[in-house]
C-alpha positions in Angstrom: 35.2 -22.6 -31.9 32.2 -19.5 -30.6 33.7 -20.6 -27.6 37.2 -20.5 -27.5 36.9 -16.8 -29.5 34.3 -15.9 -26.6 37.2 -16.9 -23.7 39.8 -15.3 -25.7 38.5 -11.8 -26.1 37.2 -12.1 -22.6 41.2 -12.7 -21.0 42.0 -9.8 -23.4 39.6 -7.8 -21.9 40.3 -8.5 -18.2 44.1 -7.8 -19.1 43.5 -5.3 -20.8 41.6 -3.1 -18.1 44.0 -4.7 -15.5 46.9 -2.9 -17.3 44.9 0.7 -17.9 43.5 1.6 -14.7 44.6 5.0 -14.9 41.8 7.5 -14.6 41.1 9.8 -17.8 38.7 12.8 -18.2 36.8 12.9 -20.7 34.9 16.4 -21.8 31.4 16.1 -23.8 32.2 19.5 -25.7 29.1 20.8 -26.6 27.7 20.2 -23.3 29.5 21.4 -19.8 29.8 18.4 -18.5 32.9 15.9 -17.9 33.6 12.2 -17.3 36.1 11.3 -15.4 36.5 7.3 -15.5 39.2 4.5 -15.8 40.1 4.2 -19.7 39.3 0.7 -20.0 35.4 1.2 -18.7 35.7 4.2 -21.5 37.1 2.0 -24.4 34.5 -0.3 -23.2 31.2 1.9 -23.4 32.9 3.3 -26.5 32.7 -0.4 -28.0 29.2 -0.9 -27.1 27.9 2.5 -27.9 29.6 1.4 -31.4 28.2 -2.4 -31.7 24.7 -1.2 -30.9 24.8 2.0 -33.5 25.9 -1.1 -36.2 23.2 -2.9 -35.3 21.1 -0.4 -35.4 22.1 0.6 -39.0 22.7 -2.5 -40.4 19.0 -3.3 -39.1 17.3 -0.3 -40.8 18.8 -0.8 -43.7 17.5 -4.5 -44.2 14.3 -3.0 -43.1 13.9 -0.2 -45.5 15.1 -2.2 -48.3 13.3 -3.2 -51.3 13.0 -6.8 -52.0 13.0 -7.9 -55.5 10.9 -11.1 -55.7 
């Protein structure tokens, strides 16, 4: 089942940055600086950037938590 999930989102990913190739810019405001990128390799670091900050949170939390035993 892991696997057939794993080959879906993977053909929904290629398609998807098949079909948004199109360059975007994106400003970081408080800083001068800007991206410009395709909007799928955006969406994409976007998505990591988010999975990892998750983990990252969900990880503290289970390590700063007090266990009643």
């Amino acid at each position: 089942m892991l696997k057939i999930l794993f080959w879906l989102c993977a053909i929904l990913f290629v398609t998807f940055s098949v079909v948004n190739r199109q360059e975007v810019v994106a400003s970081l405001w408080p800083l001068p600086y800007e991206i410009i990128a395709p909007l799928s390799l955006l969406l994409f670091i976007l998505f990591v950037f988010g999975f990892f900050a998750g983990f990252l949170s969900k990880s503290l939390q289970k390590f700063f938590s007090k266990k009643t035993t």
